[in-house]
Backbone as a printed PyTorch tensor [residue, N CA C, xyz], in Angstrom:
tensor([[[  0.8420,  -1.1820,   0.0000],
         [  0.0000,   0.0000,   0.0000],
         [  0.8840,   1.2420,   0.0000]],

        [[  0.3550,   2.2190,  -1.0700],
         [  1.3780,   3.4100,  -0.8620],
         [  1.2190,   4.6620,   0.2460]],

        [[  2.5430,   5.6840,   0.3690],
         [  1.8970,   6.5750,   1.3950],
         [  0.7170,   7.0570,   1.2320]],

        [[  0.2310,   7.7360,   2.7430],
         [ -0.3380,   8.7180,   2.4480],
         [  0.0520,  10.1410,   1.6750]],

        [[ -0.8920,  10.9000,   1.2900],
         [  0.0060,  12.4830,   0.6920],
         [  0.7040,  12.9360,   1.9700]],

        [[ -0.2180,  13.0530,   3.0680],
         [  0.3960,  13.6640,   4.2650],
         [  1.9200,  12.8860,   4.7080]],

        [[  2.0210,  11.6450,   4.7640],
         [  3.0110,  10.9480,   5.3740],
         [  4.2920,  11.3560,   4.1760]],

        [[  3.9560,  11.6110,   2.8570],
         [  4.8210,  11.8630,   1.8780],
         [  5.4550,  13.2640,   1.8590]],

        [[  4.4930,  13.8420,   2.4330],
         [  4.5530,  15.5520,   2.6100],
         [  5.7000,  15.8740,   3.7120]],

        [[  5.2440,  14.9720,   4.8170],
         [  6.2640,  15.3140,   5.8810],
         [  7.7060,  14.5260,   5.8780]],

        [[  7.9410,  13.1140,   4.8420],
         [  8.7040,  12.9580,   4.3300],
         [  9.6340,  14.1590,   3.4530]],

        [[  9.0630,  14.8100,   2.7220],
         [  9.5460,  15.6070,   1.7710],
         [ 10.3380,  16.3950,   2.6650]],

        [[  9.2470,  16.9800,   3.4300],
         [  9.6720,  18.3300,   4.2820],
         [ 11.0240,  17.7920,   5.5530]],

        [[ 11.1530,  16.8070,   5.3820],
         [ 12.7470,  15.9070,   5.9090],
         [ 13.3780,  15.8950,   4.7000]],

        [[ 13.2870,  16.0980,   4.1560],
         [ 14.6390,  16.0580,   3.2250],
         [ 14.2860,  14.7340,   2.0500]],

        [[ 13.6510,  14.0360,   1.7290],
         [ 13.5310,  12.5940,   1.0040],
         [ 12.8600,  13.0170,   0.2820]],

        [[ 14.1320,  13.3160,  -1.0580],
         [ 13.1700,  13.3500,  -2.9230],
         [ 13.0570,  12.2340,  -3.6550]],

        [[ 12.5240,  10.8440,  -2.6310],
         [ 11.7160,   9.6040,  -3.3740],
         [ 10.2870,  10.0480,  -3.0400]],

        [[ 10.2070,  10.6070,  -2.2550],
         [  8.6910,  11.3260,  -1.4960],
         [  8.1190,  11.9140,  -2.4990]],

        [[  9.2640,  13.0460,  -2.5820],
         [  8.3270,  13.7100,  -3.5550],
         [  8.4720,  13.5600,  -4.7580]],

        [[  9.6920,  12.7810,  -5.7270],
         [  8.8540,  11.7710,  -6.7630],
         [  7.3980,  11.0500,  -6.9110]],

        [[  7.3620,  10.4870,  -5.8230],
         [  6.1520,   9.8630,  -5.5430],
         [  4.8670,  10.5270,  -5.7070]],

        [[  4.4390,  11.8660,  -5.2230],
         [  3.4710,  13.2110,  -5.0550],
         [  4.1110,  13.2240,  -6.5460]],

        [[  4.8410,  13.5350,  -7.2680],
         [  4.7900,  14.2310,  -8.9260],
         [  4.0510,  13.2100,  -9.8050]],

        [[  4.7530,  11.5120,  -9.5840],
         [  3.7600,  10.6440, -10.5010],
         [  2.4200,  10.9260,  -9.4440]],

        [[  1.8170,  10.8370,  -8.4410],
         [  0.5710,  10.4070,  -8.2560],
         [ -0.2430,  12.0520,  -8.2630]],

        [[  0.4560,  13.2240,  -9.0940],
         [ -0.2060,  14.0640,  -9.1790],
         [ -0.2650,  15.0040, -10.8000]],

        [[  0.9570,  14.5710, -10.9360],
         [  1.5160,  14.7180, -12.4490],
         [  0.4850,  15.1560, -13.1580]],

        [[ -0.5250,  14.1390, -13.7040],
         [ -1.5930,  13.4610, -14.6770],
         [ -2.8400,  15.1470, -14.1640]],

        [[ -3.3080,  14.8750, -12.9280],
         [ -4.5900,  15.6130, -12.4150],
         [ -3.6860,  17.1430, -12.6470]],

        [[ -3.0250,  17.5150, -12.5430],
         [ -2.5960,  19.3110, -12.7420],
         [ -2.7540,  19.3620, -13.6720]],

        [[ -1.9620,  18.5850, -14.8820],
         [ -1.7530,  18.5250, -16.2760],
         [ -2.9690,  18.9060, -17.3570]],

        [[ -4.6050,  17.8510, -16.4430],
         [ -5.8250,  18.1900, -16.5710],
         [ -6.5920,  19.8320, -16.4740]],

        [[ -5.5790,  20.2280, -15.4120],
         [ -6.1250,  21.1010, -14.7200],
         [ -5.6450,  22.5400, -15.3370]],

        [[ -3.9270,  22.2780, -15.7470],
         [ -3.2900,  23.6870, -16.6420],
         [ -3.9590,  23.4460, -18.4810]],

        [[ -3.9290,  22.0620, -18.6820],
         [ -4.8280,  22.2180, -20.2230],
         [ -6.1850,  22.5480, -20.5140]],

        [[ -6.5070,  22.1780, -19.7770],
         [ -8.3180,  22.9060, -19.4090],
         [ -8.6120,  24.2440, -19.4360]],

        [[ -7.2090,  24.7950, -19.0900],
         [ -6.9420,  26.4130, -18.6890],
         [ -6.4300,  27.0920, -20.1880]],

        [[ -5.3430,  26.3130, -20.5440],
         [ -4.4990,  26.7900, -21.0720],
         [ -4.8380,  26.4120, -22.7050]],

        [[ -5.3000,  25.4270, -22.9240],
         [ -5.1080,  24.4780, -24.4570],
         [ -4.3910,  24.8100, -25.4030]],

        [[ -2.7620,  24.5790, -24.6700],
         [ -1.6860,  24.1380, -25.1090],
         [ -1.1650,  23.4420, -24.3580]],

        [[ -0.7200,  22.2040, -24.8010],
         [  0.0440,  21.1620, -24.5130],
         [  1.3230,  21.6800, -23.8830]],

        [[  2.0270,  22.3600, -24.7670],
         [  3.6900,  22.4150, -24.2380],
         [  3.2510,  23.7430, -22.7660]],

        [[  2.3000,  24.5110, -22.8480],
         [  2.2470,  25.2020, -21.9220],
         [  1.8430,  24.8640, -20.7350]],

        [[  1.3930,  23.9530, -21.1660],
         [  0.7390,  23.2570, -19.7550],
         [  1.8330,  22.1610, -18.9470]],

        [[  2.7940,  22.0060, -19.9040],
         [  3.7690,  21.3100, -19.1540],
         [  4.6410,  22.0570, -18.7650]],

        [[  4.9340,  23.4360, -18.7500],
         [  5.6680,  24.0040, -18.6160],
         [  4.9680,  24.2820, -16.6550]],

        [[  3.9740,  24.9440, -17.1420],
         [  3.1060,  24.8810, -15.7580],
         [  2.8610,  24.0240, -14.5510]],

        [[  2.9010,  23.0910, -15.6480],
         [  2.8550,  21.6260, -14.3020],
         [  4.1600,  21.4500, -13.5410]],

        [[  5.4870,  21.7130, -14.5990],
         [  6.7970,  21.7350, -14.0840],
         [  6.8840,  22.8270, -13.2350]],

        [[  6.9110,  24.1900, -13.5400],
         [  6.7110,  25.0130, -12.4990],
         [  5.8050,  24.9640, -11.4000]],

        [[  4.6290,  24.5130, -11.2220],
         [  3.8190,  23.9830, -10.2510],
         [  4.9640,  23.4720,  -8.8190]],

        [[  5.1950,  22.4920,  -9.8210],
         [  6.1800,  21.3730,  -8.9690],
         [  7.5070,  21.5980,  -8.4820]],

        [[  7.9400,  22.5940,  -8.4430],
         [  8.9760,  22.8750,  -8.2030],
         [  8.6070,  24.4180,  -7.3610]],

        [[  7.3910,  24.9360,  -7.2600],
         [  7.1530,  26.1030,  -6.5320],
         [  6.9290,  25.0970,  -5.0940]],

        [[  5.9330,  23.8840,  -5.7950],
         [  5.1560,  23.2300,  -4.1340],
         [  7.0680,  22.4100,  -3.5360]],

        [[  8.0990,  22.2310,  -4.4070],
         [  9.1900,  21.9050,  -3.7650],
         [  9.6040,  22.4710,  -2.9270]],

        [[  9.3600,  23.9730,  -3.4590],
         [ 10.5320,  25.0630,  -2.7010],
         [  9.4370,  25.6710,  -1.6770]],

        [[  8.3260,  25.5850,  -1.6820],
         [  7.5350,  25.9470,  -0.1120],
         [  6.6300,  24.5920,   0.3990]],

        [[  7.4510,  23.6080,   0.3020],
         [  6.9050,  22.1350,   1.1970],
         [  6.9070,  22.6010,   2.5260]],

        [[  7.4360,  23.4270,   3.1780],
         [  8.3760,  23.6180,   4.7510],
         [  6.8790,  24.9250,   4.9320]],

        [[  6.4520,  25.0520,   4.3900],
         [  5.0430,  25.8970,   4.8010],
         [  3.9690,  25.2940,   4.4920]],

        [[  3.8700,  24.1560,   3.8640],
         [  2.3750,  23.4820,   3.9000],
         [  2.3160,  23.0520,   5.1740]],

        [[  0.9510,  23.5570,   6.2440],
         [  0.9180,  23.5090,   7.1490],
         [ -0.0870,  22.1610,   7.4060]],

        [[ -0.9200,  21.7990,   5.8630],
         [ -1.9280,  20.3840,   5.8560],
         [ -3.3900,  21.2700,   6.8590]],

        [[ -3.3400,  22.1930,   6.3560],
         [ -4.8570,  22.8340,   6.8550],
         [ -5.6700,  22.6050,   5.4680]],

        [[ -5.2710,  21.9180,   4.6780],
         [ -6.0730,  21.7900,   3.3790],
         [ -5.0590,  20.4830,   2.9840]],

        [[ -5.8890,  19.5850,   2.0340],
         [ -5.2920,  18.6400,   1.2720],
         [ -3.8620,  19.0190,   0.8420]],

        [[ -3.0240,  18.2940,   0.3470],
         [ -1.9620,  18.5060,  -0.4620],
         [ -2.5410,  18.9240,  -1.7910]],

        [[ -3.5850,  17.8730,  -2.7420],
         [ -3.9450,  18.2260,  -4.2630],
         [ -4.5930,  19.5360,  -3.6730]],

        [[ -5.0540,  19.8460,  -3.0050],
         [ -5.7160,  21.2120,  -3.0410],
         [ -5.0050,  22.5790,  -3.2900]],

        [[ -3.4640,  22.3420,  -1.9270],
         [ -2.5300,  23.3490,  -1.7240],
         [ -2.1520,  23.0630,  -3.3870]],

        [[ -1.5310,  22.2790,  -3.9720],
         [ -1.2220,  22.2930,  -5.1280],
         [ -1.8180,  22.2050,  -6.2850]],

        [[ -3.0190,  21.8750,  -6.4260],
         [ -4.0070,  22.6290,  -7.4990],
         [ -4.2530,  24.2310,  -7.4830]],

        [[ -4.3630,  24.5850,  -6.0980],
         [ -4.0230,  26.6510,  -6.2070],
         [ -3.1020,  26.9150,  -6.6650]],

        [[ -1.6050,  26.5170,  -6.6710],
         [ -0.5640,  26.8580,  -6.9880],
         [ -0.5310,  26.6690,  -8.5790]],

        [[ -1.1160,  25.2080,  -8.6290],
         [ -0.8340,  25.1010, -10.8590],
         [ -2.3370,  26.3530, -11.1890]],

        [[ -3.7830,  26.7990, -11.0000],
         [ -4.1730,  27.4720, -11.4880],
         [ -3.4470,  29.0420, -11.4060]],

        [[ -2.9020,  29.5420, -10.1230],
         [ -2.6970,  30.7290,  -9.8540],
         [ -1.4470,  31.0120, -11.4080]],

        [[ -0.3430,  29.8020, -11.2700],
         [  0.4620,  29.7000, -12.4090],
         [ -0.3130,  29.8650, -13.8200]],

        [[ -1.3220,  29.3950, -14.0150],
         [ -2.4240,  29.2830, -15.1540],
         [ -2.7830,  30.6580, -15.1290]],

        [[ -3.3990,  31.2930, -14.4570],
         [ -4.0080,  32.4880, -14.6720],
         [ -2.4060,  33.5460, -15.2690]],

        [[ -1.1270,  33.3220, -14.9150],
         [  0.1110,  34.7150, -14.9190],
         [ -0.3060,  34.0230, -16.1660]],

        [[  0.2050,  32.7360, -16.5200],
         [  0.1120,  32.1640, -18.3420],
         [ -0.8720,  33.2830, -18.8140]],

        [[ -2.1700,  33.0210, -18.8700],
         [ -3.1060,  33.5810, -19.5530],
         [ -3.2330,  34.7810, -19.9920]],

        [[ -2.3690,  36.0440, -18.2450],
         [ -2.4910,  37.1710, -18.4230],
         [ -1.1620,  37.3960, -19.7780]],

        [[ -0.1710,  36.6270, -19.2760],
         [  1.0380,  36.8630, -20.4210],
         [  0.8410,  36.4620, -22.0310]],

        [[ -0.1790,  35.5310, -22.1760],
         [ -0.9010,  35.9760, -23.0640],
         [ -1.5170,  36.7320, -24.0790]],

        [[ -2.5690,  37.1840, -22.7220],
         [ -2.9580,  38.5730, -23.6590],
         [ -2.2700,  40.0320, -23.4900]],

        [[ -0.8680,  39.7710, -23.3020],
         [  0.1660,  40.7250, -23.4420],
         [  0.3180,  40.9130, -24.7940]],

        [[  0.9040,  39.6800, -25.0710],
         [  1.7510,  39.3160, -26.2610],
         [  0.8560,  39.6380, -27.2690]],

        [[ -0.5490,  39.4380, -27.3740],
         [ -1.7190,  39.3590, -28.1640],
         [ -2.2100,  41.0430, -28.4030]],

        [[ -1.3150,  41.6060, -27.5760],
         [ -1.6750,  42.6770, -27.7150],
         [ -0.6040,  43.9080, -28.1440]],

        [[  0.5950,  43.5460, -28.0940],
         [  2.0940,  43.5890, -28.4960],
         [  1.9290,  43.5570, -29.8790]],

        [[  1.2810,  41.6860, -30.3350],
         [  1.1300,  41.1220, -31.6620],
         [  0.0470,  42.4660, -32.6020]],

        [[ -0.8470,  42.9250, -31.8150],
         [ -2.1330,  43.9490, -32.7390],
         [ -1.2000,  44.8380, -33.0620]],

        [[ -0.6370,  45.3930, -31.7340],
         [  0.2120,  46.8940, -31.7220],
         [  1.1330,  46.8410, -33.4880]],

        [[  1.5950,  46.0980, -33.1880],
         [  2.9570,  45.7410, -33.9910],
         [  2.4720,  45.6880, -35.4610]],

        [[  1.0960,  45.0500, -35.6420],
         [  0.2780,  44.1100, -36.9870],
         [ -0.2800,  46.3490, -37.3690]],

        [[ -0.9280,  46.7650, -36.3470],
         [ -1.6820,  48.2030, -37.1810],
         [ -0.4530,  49.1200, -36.8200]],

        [[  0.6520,  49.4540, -36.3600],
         [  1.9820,  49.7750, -37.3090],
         [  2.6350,  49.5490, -38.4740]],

        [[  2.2410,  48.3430, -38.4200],
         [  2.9440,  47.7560, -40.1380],
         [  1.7970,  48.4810, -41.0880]],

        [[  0.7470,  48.0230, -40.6320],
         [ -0.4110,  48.6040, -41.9270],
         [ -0.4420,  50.2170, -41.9160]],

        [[  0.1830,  50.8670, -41.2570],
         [  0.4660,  52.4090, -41.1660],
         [  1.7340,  52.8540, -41.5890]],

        [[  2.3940,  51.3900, -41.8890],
         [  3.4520,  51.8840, -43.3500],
         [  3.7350,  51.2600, -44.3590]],

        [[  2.2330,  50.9630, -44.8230],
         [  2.5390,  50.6600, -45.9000],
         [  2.3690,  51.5270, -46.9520]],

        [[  2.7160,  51.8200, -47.8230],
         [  2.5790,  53.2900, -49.0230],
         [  1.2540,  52.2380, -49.7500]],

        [[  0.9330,  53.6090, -50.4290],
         [ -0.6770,  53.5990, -50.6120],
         [ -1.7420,  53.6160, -50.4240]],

        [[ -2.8650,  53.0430, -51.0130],
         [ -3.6610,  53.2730, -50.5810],
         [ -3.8600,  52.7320, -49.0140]],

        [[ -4.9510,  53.6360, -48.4380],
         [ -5.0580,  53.1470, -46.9210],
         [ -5.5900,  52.1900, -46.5830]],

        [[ -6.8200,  51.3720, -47.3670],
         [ -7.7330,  50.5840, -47.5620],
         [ -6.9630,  49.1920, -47.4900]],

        [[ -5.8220,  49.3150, -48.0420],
         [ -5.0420,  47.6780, -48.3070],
         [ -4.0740,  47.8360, -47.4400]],

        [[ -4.5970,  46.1540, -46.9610],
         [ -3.6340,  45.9760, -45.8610],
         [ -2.5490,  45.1270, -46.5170]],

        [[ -1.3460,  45.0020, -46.3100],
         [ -0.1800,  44.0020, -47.0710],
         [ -0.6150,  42.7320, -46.1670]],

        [[ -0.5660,  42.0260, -48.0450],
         [ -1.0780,  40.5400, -47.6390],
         [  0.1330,  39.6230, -46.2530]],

        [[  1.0560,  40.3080, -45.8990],
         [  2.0010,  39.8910, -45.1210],
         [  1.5410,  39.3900, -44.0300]],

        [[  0.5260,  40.4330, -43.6300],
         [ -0.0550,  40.4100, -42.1110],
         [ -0.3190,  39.3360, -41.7950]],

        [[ -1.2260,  38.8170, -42.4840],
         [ -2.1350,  37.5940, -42.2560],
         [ -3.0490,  37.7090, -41.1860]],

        [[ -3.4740,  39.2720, -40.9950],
         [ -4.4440,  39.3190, -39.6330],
         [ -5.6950,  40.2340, -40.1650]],

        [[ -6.5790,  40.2710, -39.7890],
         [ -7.9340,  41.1910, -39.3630],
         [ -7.8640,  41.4810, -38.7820]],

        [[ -7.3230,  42.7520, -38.6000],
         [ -7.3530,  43.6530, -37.2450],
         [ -8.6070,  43.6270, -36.5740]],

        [[ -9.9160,  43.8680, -37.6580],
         [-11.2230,  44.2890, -36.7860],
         [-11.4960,  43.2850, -35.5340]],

        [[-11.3950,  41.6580, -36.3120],
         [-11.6960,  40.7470, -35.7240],
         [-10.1240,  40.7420, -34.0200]],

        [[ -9.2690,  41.0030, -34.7710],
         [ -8.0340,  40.8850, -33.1020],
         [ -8.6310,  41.7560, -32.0330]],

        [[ -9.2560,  43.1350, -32.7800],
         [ -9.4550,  43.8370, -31.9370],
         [-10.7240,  43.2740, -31.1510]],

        [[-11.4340,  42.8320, -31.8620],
         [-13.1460,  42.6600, -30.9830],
         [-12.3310,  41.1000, -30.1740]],

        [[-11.8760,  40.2880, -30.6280],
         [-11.0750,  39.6150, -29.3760],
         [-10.3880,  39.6350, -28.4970]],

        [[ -9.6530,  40.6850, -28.5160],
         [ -8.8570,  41.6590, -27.6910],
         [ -9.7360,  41.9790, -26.3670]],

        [[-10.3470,  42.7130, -26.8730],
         [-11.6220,  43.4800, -26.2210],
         [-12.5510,  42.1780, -25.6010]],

        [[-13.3250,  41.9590, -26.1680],
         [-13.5180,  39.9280, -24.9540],
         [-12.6810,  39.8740, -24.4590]],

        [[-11.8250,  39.2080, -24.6690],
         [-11.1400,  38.7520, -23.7550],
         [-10.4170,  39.7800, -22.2780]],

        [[-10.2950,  40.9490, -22.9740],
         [-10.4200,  42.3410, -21.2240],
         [-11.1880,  42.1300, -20.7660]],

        [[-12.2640,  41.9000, -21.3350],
         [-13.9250,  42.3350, -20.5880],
         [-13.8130,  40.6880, -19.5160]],

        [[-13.9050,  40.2570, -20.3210],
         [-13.7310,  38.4640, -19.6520],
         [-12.6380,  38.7940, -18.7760]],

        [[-11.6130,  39.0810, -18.6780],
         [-10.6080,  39.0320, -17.8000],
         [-10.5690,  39.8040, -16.9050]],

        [[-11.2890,  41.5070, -17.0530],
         [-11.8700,  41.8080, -15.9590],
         [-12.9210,  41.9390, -15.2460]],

        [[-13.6720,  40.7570, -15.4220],
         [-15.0300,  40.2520, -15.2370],
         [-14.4910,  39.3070, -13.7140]],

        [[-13.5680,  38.2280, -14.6080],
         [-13.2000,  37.6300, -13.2200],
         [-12.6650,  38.0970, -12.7180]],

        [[-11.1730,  38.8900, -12.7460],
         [-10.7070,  39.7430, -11.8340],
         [-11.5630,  40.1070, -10.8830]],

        [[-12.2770,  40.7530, -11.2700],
         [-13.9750,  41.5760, -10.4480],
         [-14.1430,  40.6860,  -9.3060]],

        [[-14.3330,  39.2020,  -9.7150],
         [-14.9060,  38.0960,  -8.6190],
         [-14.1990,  38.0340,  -7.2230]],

        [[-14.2030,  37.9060,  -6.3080],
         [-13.7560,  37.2710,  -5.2000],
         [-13.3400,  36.0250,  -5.3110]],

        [[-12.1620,  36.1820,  -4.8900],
         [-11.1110,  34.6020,  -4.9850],
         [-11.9700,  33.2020,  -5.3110]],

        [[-13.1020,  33.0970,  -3.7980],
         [-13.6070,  31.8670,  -3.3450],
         [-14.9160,  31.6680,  -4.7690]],

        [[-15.0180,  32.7080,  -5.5170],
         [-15.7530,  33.2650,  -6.6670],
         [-15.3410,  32.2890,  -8.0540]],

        [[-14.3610,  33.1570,  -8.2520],
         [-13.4880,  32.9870,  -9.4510],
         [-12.6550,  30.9420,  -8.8950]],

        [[-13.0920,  30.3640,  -8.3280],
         [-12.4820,  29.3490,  -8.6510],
         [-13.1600,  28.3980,  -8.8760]],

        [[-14.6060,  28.4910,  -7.8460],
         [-15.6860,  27.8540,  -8.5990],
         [-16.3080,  27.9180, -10.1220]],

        [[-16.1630,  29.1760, -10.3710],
         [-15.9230,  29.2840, -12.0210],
         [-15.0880,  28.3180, -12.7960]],

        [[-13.9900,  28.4800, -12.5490],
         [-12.6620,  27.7110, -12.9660],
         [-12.9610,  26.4040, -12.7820]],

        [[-13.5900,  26.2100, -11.6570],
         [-13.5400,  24.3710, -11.6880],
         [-14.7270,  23.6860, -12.6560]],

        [[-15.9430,  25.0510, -12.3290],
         [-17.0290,  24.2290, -12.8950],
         [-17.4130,  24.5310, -14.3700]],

        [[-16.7050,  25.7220, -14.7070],
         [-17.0790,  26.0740, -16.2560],
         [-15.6680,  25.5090, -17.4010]],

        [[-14.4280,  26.0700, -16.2840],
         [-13.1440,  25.8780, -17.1730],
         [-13.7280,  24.1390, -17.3980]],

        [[-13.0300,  23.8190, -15.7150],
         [-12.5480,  21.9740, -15.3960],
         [-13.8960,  20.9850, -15.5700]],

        [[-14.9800,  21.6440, -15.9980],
         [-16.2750,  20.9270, -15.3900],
         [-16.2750,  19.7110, -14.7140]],

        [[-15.8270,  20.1020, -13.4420],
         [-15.7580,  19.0280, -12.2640],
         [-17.0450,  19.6170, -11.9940]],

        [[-17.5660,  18.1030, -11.3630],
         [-19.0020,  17.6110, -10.7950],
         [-19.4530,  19.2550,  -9.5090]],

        [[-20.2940,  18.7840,  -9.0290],
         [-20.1610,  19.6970,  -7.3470],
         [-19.4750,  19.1420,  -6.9110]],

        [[-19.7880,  18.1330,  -6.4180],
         [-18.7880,  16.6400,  -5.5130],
         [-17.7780,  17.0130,  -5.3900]],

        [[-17.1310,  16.8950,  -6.7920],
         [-15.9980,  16.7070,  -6.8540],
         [-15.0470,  18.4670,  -6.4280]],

        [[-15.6340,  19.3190,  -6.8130],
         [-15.3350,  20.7370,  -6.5840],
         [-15.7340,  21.1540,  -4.8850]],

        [[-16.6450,  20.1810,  -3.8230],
         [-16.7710,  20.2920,  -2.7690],
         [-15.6270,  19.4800,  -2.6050]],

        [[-14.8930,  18.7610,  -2.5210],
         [-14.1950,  18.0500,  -2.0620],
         [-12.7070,  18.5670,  -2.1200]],

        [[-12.3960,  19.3290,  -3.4850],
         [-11.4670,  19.8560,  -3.5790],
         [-11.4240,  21.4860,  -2.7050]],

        [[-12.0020,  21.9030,  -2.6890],
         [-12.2950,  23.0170,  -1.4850],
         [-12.7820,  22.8290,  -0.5050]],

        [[-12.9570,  21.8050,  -0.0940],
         [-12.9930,  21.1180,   1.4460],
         [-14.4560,  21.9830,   1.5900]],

        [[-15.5090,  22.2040,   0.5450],
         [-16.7220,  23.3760,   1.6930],
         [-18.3060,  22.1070,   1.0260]],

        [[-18.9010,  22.4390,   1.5330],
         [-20.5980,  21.3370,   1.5920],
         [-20.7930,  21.2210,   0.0610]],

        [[-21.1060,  20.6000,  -0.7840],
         [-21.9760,  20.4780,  -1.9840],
         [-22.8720,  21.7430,  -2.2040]],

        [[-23.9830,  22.0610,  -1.0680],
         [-24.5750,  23.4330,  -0.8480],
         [-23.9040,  24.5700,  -1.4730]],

        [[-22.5820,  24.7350,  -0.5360],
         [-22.1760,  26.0250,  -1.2370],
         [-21.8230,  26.1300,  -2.1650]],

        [[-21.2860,  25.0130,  -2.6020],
         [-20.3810,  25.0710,  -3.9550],
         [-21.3760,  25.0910,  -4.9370]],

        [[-22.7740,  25.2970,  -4.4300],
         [-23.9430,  25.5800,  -5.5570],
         [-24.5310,  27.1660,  -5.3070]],

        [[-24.6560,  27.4800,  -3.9570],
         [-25.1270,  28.9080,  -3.4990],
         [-23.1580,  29.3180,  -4.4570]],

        [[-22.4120,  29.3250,  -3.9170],
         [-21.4740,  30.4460,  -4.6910],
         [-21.3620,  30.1710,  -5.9350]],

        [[-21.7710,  29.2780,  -7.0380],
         [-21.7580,  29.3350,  -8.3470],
         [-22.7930,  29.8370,  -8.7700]],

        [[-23.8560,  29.8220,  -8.1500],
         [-24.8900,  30.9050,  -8.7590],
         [-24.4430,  32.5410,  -8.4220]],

        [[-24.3320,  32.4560,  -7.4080],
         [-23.8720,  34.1380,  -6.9800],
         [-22.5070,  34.9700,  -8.1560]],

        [[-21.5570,  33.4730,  -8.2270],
         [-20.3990,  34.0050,  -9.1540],
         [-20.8060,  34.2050, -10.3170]],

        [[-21.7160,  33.1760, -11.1080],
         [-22.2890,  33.2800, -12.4610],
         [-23.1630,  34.7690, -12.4330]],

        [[-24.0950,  35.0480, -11.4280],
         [-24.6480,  36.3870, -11.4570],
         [-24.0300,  37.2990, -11.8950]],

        [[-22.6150,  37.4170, -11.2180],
         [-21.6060,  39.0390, -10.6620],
         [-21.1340,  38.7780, -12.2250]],

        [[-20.9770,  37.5420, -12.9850],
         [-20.0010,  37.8100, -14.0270],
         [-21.0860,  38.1440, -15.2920]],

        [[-22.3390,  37.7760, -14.9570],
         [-23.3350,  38.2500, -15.8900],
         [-23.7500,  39.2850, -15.8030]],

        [[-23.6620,  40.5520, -14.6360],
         [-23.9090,  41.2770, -14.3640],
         [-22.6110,  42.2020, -15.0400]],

        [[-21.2730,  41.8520, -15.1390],
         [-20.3180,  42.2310, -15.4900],
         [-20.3110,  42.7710, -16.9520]],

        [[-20.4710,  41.3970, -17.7650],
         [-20.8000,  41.2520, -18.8450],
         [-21.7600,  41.6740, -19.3730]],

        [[-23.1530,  41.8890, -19.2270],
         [-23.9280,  42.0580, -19.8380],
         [-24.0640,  43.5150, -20.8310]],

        [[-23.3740,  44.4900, -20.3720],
         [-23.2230,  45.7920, -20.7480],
         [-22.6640,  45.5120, -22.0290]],

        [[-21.0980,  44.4620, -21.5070],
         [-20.2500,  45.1510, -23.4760],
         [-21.0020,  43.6180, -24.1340]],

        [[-21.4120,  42.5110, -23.8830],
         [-22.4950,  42.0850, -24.9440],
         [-23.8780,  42.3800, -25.1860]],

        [[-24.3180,  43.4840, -24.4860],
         [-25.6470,  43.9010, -25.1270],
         [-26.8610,  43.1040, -24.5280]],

        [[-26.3920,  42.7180, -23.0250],
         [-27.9170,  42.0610, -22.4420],
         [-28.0610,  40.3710, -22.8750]],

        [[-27.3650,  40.3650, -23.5420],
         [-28.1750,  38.9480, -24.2630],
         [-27.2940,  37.7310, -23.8430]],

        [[-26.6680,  38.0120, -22.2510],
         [-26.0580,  37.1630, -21.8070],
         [-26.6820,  35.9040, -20.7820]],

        [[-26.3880,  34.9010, -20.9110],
         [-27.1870,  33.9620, -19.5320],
         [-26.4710,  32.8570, -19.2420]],

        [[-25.8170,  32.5460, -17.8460],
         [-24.8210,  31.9190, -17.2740],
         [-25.7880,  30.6380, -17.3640]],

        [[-26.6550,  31.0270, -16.7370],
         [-27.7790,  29.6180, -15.7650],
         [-28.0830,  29.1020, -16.6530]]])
């Protein structure tokens, strides 16, 4: 029979990296779920899972086990998921900057864009723009908010399974997904025009 997480945890936190080999295969697989769900990219999500694992290495000596281990370390691979996402729509927005400079030198007419681009600005921009609005929609949420989101819209984990991972009743994890779906429909509804509905 193998350890427990806890008995592996306090292994770790002694010094023994068969321990926490052990916690990477028996957790590896479920983050991996958890940064591609987020992310849908493969190589990014392994990049995440690796960083995950090597953040929960270097603060083992502060998991205090007031929460599961997959729990402490499922916050750590989404919180990693969310910098991904924001760095993202950096780059995505770097990428527009850069794409309606080029089309502001090109000689001639103004109308033609050089077939180089390979972009629609109109369309980057109205995705651009979603995706702020979306991003500061959840921002907007309260932590305990924004993760029930994440589990049940990103991860669509069960209730069950999303009570269990936040250690709180089935109940709430239904009273705060309605309340979160509200605040983000309430968010939203302005820059799509009303015609939004979570429920």
């Amino acid at each position: 029979m193998s350890d427990s997480d806890e008995t592996l945890v306090k292994r770790v936190q002694e010094g023994d990296r068969e321990a926490f080999r052990q916690l990477v295969e028996r957790y590896q697989r479920r983050l991996f779920s958890v940064a591609y769900g987020m992310l849908r990219n493969r190589e990014d999500s392994m990049d995440v899972v690796q960083e995950s694992f090597v953040k929960v290495y270097r603060h083992i000596d502060s998991f205090l086990g007031t929460s599961s281990f997959y729990t402490w370390a499922y916050r750590i691979c989404v919180n990693l998921c969310i910098d991904q996402l924001r760095k993202r729509a950096r780059r995505q927005q770097v990428d527009y900057d850069d794409a309606m400079q080029r089309s502001e030198e090109v000689d001639g007419d103004d109308n033609i864009m050089p077939s180089t681009l390979g972009v629609n600005p109109a369309k980057v921009y109205q995705r651009k723009e979603l995706l702020e609005q979306l991003s500061a929609a959840m921002e907007a949420l309260s932590e305990k908010h924004r993760s029930i989101i994440i589990l049940r819209e990103v991860q669509g984990l069960s209730y069950t399974e999303i009570a269990e991972i936040l250690e709180i009743s089935k109940g709430t994890v239904m009273s705060r997904l309605h309340h979160a779906r509200q605040n983000l429909q309430k968010s939203l509804e302005e820059y799509l025009g009303g015609k939004l509905n979570l429920d």
